[in-house]
N, CA, C and O atoms as a GROMACS GRO file, in nm:
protein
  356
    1UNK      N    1  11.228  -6.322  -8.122
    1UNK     CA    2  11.316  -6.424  -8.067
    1UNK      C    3  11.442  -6.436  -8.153
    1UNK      O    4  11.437  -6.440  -8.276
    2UNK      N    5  11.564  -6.441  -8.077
    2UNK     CA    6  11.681  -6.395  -8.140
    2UNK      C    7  11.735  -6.591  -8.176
    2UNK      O    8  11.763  -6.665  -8.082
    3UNK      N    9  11.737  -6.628  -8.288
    3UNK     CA   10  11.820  -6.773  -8.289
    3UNK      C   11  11.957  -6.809  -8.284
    3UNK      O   12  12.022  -6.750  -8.371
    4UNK      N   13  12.003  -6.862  -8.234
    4UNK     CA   14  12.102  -6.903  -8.157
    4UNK      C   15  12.266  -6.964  -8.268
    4UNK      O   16  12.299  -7.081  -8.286
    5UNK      N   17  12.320  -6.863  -8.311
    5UNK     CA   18  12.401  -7.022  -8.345
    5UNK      C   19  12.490  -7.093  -8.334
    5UNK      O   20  12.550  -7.049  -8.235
    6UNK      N   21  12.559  -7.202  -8.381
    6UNK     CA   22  12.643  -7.283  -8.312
    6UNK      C   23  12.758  -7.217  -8.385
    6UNK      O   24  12.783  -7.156  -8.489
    7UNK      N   25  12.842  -7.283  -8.216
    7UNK     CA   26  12.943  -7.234  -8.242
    7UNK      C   27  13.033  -7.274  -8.394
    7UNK      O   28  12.974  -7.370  -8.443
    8UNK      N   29  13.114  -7.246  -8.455
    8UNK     CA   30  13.219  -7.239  -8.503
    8UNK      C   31  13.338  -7.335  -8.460
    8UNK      O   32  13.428  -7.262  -8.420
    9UNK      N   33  13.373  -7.454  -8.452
    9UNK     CA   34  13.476  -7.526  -8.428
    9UNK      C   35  13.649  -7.450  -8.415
    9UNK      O   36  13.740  -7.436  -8.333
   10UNK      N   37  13.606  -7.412  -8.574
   10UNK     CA   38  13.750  -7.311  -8.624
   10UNK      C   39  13.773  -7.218  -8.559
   10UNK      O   40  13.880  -7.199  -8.502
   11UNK      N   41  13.682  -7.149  -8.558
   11UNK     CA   42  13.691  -6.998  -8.452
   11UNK      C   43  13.729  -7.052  -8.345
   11UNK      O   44  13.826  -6.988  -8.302
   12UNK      N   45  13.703  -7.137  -8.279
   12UNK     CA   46  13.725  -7.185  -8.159
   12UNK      C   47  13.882  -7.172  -8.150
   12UNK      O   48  13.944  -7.149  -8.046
   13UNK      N   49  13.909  -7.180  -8.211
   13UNK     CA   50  14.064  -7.232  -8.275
   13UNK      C   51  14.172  -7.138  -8.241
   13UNK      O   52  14.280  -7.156  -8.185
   14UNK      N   53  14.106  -7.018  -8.296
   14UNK     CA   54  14.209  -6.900  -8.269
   14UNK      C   55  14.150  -6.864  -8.118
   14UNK      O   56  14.234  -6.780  -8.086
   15UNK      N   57  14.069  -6.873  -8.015
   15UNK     CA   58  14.085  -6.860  -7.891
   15UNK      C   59  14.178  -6.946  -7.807
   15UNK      O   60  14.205  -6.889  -7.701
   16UNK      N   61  14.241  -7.076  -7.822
   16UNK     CA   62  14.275  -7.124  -7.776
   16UNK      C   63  14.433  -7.132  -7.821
   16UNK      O   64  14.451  -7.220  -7.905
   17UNK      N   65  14.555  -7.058  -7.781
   17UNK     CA   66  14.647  -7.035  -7.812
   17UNK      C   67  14.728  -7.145  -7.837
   17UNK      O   68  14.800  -7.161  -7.936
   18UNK      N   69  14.711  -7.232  -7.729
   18UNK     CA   70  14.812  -7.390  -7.725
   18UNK      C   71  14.749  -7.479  -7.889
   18UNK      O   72  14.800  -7.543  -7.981
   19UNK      N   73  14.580  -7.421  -7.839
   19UNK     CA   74  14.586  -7.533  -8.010
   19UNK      C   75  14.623  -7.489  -8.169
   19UNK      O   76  14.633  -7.543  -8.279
   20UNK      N   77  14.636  -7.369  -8.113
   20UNK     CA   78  14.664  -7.309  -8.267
   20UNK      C   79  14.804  -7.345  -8.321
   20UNK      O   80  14.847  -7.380  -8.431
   21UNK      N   81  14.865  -7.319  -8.183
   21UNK     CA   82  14.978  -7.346  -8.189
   21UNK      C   83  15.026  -7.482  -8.250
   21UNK      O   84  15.103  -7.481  -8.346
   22UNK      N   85  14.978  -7.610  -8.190
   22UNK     CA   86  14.921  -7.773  -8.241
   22UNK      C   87  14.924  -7.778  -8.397
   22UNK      O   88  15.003  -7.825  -8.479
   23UNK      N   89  14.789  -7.701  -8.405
   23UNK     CA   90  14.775  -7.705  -8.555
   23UNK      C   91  14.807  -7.680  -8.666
   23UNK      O   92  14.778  -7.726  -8.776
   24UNK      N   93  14.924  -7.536  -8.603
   24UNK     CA   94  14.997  -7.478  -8.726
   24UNK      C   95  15.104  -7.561  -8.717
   24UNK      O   96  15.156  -7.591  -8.824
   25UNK      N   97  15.164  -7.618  -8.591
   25UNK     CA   98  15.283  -7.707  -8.622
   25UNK      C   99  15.264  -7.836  -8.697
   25UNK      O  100  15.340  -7.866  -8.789
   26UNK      N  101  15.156  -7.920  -8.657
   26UNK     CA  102  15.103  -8.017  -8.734
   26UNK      C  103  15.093  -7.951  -8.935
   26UNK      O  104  15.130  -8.004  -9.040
   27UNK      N  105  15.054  -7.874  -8.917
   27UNK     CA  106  15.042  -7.841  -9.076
   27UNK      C  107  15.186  -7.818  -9.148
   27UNK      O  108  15.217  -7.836  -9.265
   28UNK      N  109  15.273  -7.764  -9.026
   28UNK     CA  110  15.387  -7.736  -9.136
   28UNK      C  111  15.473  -7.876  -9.122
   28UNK      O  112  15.546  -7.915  -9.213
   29UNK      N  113  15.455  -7.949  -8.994
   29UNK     CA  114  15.561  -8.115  -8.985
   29UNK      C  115  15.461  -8.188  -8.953
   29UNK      O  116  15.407  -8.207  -8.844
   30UNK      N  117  15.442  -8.225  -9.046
   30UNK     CA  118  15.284  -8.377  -8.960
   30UNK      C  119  15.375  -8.492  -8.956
   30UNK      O  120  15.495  -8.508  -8.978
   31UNK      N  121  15.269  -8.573  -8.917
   31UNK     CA  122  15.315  -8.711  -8.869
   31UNK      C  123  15.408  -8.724  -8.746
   31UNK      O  124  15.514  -8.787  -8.746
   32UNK      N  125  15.342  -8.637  -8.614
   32UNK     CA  126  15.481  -8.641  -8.501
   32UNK      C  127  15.297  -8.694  -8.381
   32UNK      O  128  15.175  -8.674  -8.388
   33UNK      N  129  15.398  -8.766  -8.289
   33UNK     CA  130  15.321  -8.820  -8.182
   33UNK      C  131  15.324  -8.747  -8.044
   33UNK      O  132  15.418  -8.669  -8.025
   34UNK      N  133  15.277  -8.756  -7.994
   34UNK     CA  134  15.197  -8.683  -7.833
   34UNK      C  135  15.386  -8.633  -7.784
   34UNK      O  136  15.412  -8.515  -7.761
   35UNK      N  137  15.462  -8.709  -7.778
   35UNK     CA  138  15.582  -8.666  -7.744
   35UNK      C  139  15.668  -8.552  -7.795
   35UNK      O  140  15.715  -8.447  -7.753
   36UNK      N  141  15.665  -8.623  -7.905
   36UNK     CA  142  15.793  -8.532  -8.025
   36UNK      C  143  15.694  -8.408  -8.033
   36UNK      O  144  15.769  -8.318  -8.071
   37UNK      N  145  15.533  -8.335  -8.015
   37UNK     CA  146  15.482  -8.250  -7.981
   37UNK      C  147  15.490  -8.164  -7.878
   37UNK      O  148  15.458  -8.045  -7.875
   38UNK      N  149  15.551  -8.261  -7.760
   38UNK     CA  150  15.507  -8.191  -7.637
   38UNK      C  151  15.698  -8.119  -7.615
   38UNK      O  152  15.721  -8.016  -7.550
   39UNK      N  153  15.813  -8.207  -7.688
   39UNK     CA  154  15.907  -8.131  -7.718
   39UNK      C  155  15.908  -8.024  -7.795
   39UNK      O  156  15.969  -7.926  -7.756
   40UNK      N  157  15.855  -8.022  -7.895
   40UNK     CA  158  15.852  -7.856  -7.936
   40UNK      C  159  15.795  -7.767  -7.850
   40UNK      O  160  15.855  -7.671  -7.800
   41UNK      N  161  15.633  -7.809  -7.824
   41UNK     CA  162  15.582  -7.703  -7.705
   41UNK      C  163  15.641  -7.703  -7.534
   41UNK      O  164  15.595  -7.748  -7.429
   42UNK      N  165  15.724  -7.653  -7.560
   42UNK     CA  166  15.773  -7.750  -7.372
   42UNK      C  167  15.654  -7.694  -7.300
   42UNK      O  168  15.590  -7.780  -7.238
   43UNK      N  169  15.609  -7.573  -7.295
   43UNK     CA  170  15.524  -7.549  -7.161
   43UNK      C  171  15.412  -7.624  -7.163
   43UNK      O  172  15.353  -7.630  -7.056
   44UNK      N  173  15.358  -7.693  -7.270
   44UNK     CA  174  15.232  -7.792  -7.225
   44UNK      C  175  15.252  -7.924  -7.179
   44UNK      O  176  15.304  -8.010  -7.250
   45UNK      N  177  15.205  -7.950  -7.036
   45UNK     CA  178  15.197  -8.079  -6.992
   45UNK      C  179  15.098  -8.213  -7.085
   45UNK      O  180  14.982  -8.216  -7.127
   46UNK      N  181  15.174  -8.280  -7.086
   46UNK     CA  182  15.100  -8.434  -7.196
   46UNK      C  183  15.017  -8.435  -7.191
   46UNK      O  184  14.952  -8.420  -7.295
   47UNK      N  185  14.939  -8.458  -7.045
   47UNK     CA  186  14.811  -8.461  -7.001
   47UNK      C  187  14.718  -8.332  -7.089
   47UNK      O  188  14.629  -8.356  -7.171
   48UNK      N  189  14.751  -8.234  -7.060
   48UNK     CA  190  14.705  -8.119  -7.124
   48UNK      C  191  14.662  -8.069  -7.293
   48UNK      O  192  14.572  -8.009  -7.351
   49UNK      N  193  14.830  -8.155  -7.331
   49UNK     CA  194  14.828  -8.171  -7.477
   49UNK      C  195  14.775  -8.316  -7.518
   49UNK      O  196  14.742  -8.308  -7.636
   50UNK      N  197  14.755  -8.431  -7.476
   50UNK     CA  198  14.647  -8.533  -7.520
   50UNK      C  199  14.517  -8.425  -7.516
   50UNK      O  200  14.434  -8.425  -7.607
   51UNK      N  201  14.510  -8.357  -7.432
   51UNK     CA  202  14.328  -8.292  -7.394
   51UNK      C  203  14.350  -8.239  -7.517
   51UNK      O  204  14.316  -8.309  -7.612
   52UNK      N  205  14.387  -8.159  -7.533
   52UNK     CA  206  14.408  -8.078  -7.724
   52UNK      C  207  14.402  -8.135  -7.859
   52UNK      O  208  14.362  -8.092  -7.967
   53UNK      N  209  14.466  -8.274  -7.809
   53UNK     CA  210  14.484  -8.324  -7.982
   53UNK      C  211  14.361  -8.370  -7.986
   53UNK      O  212  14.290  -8.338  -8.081
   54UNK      N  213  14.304  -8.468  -7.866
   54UNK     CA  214  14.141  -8.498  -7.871
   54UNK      C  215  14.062  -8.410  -7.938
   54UNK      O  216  13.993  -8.438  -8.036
   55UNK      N  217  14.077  -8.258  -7.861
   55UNK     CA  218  13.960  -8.205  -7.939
   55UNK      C  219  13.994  -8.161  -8.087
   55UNK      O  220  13.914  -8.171  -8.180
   56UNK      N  221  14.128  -8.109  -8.097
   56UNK     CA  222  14.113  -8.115  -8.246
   56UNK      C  223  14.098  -8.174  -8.375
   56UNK      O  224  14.071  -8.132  -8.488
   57UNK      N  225  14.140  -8.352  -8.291
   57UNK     CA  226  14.082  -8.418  -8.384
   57UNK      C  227  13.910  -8.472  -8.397
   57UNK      O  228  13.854  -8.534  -8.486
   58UNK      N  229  13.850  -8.406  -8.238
   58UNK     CA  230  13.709  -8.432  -8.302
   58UNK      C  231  13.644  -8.381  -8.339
   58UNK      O  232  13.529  -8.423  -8.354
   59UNK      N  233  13.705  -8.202  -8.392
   59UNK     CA  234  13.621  -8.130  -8.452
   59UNK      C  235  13.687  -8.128  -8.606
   59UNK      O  236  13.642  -8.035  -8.672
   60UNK      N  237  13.785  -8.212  -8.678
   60UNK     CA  238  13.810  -8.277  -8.784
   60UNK      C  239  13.907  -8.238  -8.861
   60UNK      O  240  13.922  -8.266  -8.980
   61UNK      N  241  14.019  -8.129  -8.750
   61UNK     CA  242  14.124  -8.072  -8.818
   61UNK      C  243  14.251  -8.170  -8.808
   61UNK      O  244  14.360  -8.136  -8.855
   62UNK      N  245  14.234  -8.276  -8.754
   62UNK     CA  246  14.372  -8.358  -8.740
   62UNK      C  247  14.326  -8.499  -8.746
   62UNK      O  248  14.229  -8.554  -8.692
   63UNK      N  249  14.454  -8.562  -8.856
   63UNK     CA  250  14.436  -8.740  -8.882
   63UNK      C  251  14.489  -8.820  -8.774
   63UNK      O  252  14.541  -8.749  -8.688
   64UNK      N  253  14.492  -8.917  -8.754
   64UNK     CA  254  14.553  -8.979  -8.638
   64UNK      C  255  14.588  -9.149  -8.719
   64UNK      O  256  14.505  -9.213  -8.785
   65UNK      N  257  14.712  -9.185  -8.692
   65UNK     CA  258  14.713  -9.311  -8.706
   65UNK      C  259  14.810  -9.361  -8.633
   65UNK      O  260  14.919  -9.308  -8.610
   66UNK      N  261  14.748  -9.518  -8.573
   66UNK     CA  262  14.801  -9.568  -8.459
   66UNK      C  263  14.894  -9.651  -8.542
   66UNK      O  264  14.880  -9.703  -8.652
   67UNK      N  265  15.006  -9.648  -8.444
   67UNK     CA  266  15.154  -9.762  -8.493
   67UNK      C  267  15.172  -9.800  -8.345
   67UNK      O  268  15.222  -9.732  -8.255
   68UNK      N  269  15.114  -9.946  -8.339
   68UNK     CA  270  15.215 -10.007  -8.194
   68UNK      C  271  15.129  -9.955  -8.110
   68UNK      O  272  15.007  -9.969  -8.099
   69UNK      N  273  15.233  -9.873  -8.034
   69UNK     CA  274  15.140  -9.805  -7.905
   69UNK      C  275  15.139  -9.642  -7.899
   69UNK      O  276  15.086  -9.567  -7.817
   70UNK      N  277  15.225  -9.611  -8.027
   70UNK     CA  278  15.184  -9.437  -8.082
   70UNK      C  279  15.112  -9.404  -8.128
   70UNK      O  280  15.067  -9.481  -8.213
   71UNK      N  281  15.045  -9.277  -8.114
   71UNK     CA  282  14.949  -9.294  -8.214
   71UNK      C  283  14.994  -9.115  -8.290
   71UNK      O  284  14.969  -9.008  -8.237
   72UNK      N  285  15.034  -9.128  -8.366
   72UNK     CA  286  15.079  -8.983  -8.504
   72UNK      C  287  14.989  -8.929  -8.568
   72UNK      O  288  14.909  -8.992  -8.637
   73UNK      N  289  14.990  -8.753  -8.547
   73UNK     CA  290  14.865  -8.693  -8.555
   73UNK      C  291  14.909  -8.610  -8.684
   73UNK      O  292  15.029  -8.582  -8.679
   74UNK      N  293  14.845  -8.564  -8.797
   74UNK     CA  294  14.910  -8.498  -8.899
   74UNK      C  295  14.768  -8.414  -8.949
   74UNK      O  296  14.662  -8.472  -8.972
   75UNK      N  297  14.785  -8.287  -8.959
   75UNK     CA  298  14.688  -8.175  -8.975
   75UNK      C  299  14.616  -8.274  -9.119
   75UNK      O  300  14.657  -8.366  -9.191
   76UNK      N  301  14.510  -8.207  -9.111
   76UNK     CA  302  14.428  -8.255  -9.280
   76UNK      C  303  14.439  -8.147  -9.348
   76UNK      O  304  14.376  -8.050  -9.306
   77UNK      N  305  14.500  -8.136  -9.440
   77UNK     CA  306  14.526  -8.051  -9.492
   77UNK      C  307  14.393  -7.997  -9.633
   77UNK      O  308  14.383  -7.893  -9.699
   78UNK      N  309  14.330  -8.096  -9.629
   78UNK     CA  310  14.171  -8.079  -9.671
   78UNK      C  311  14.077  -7.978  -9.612
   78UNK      O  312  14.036  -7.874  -9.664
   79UNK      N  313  14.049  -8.028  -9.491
   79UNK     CA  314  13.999  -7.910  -9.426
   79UNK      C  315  14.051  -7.814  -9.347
   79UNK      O  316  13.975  -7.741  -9.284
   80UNK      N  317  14.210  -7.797  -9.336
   80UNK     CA  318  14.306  -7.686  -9.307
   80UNK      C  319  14.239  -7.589  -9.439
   80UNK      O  320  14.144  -7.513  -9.421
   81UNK      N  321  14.299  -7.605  -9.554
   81UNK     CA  322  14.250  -7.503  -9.651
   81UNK      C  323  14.128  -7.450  -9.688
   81UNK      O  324  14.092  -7.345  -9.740
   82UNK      N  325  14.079  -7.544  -9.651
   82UNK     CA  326  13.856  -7.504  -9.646
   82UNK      C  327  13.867  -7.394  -9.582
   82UNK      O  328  13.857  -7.283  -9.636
   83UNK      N  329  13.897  -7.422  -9.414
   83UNK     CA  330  13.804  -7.379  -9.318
   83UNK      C  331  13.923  -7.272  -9.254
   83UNK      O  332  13.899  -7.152  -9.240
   84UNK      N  333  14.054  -7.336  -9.218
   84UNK     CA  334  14.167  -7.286  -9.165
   84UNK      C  335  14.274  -7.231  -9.203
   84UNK      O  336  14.370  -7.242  -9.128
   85UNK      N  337  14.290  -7.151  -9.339
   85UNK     CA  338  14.398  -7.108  -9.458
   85UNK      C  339  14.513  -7.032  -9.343
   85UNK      O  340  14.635  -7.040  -9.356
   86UNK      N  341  14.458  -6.976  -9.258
   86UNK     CA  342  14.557  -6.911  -9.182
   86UNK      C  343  14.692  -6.971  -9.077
   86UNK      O  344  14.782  -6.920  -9.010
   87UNK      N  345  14.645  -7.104  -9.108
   87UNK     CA  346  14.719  -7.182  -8.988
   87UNK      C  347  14.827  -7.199  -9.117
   87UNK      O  348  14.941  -7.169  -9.084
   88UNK      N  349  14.817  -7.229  -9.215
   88UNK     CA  350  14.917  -7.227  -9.334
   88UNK      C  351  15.063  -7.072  -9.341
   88UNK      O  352  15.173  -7.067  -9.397
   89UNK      N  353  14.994  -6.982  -9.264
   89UNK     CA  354  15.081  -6.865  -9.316
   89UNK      C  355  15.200  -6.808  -9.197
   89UNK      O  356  15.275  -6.715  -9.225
   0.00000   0.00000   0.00000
């Protein structure tokens, strides 16, 4: 019996082009909100890019702190260098 294992969060990471993309921008300018994001990436729709920052912040590569009614997402740069050194280069 062959055991199974779980996936990889990170790996996940480099399949998904839009989030890599997220994450390396977050690492090199953090502290930008769902907007000032979705202007750098023009081709992702908000809707699309909220779906992204969700998951990357629940698999623990991005901080989030709410101001008002923004809420500013900034790579962790803790577990960027652990797990993700490449999003740095």
């Amino acid at each position: 019996m062959v055991k199974k294992i779980p996936p990889n969060p990170f790996l996940k990471l480099k399949l998904y082009l839009t989030r890599f993309k997220i994450a390396q921008l977050l690492a090199k300018h953090p502290d930008q909100c769902c907007s000032m994001l979705g202007q750098q990436l023009e081709m992702v729709a908000s809707s699309t890019l909220s779906h992204h920052l969700k998951q990357l912040s629940e698999c623990g590569l991005l901080k989030m702190r709410k101001e008002g009614t923004f809420i500013y997402y900034s790579a962790d740069m803790d577990v960027i260098q652990k797990y993700a050194p490449y999003l740095l280069a």
